[in-house]
C-alpha positions as CSV (number, residue, x, y, z in Angstrom):
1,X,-35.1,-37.7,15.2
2,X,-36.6,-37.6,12.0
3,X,-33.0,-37.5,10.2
4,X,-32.6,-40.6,12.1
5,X,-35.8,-42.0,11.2
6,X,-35.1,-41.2,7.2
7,X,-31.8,-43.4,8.2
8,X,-33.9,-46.2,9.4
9,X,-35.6,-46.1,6.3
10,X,-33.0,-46.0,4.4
11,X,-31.3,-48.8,5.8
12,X,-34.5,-50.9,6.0
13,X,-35.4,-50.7,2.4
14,X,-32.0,-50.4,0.8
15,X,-31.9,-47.5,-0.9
16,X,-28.5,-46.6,-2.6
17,X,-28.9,-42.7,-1.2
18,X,-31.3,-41.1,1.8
19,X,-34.2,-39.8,0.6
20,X,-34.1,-41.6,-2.8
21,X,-37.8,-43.3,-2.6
22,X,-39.3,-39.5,-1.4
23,X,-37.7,-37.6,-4.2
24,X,-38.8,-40.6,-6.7
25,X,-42.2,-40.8,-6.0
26,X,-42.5,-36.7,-6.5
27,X,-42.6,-36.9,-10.1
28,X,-43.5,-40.8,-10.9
29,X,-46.5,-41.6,-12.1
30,X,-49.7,-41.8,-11.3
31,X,-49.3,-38.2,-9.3
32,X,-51.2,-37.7,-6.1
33,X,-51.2,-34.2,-5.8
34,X,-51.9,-35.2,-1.8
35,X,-49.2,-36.9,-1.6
36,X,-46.7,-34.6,-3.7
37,X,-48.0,-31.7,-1.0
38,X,-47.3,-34.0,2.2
39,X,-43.6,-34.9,0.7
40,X,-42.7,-31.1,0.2
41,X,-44.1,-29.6,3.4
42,X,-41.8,-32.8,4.9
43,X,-39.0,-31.4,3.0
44,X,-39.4,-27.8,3.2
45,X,-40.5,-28.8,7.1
46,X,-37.2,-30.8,7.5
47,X,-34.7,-28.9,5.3
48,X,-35.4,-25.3,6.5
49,X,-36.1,-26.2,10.2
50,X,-32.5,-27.6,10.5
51,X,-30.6,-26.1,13.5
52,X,-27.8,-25.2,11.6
53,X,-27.3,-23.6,8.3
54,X,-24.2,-25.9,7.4
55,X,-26.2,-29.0,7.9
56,X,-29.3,-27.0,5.9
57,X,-27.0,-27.2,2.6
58,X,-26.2,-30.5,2.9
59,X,-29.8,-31.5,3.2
60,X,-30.1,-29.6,0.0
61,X,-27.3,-30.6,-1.6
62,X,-28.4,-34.5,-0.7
63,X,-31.7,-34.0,-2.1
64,X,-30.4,-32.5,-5.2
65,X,-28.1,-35.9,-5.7
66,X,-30.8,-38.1,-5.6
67,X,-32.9,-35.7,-8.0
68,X,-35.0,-33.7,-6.3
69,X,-35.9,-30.8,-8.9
70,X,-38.5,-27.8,-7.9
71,X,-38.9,-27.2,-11.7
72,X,-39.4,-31.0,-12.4
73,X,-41.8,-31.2,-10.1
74,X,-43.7,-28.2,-11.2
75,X,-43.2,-29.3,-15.0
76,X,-45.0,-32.8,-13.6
77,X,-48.3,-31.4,-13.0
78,X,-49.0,-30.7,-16.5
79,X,-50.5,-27.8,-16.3
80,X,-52.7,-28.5,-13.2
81,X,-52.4,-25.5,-10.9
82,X,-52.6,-27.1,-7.9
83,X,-52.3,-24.4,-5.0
84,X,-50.4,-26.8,-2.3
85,X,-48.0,-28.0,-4.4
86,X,-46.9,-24.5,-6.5
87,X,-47.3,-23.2,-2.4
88,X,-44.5,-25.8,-0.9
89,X,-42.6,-25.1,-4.5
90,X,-42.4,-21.5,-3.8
91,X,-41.7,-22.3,-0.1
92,X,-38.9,-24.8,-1.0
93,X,-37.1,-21.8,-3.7
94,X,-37.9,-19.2,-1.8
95,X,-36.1,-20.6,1.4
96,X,-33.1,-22.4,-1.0
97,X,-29.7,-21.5,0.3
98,X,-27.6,-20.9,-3.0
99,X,-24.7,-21.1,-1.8
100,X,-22.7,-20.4,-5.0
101,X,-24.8,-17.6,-5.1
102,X,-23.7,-16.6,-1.6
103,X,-20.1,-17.2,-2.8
104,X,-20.5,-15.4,-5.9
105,X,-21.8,-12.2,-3.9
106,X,-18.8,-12.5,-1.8
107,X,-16.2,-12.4,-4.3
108,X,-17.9,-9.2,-5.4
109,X,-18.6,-8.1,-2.5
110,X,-14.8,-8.8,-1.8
111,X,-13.5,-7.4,-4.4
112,X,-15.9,-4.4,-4.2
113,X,-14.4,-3.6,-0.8
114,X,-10.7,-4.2,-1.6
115,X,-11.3,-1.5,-4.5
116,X,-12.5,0.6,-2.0
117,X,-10.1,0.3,0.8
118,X,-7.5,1.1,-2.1
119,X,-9.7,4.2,-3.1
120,X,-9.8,5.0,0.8
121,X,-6.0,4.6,0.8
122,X,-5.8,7.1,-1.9
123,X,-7.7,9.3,-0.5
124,X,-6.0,9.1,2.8
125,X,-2.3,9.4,1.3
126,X,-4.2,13.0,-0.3
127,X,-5.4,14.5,2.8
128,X,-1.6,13.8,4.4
129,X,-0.5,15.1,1.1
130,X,-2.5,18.2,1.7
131,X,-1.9,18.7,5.5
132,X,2.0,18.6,4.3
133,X,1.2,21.4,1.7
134,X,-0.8,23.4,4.2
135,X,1.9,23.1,6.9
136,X,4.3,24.6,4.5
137,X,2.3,27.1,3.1
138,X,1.2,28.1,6.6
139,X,5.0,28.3,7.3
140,X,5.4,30.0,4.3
141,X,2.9,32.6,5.4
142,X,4.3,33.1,8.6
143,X,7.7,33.4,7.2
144,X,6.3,36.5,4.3
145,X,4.1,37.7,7.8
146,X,7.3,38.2,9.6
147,X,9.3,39.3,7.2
148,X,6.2,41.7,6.1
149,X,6.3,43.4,10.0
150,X,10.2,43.7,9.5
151,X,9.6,45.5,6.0
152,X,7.0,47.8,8.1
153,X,8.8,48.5,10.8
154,X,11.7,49.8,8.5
155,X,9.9,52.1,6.5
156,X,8.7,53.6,10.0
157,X,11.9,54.0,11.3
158,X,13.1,55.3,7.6
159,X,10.0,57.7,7.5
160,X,10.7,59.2,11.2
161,X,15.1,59.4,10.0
162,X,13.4,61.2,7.3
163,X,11.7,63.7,9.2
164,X,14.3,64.0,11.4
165,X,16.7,64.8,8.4
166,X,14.0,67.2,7.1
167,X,13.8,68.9,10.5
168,X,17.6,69.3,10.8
169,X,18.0,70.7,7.3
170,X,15.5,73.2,8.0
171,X,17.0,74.2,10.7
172,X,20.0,74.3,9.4
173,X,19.5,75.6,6.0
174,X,16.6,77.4,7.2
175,X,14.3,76.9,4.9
176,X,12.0,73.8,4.2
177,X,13.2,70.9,2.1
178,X,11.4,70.7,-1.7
179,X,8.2,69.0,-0.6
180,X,7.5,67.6,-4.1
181,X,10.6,65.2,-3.7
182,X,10.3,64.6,0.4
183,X,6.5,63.5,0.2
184,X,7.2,61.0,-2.2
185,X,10.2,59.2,-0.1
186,X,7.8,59.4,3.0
187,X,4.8,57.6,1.3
């Protein structure tokens, strides 16, 4: 309603833009300090109470093109420190959708994550790298454990032909083999 109303107005006194006469008298002399308050708790009220944020920038954005300025404004009360009017000031920047901001925290924000899915990626690619390697040394290892027990089992049955030779040449020869050379061969 009060859009509409500020529509009514417009239309009935012929300004070129909405809100042109508001945002005029904010800074044109002689200041009333009342009435400077009253027009920026309307704008703050009407601006930030909008029902969707979309239609909150445009408010903005149409008070910026008729020439609404929070530092103007402020810079018009020549160094009177009125409370209201540095309150609904702070109010009004404080509130401010900035939406290049916005953007400008996207694209980095963006780009931030983009660098990090890639370093992700990376990392990911290194971990399947890594489980590959594992795999194969584990199959390496399996293949040296194997081949290991096959080694051992060998040398037992090399060690026990041994003794069996050294049993049948002592019987046979009837005395015991040189010891110096059949200890080494069994160790």
């Amino acid at each position: 309603r009060t859009l509409q109303a500020m529509d009514h107005f417009h239309r009935s006194t012929r300004e070129t833009r909405r809100f042109e006469s508001l945002v005029t008298h904010l800074t044109e002399e002689p200041l009333d300090p009342h009435f400077q308050v009253a027009a920026l708790c309307f704008i703050n009220a009407l601006v930030h109470a909008s029902p969707s944020m979309n239609l909150r920038v445009f408010l903005q954005q149409e008070l910026k093109n008729v020439g609404f300025d929070g530092d103007l404004v402020e810079r018009s009360l020549r160094g009177r420190q009125d409370s209201g009017v540095l309150h609904e000031l702070s109010t009004w920047r404080s509130n401010y959708v900035d939406v290049q901001g916005v953007m400008d925290d996207y694209l980095v924000t963006r780009n931030r994550s983009d660098l990090l899915r890639s370093e992700v990626n990376l990392l990911q690619q290194r971990v399947e790298d890594a489980d590959l390697e594992k795999q194969g040394i584990s199959a390496q290892n399996e293949e040296l454990t194997s081949t290991c027990e096959k080694y051992h089992d060998r040398a037992r049955q090399l060690r026990e032909l041994m003794e069996q030779m050294m049993k049948a040449y002592e019987k046979d020869a009837g005395k015991k083999p040189d010891l110096a050379i059949s200890e080494d061969v069994l160790k």
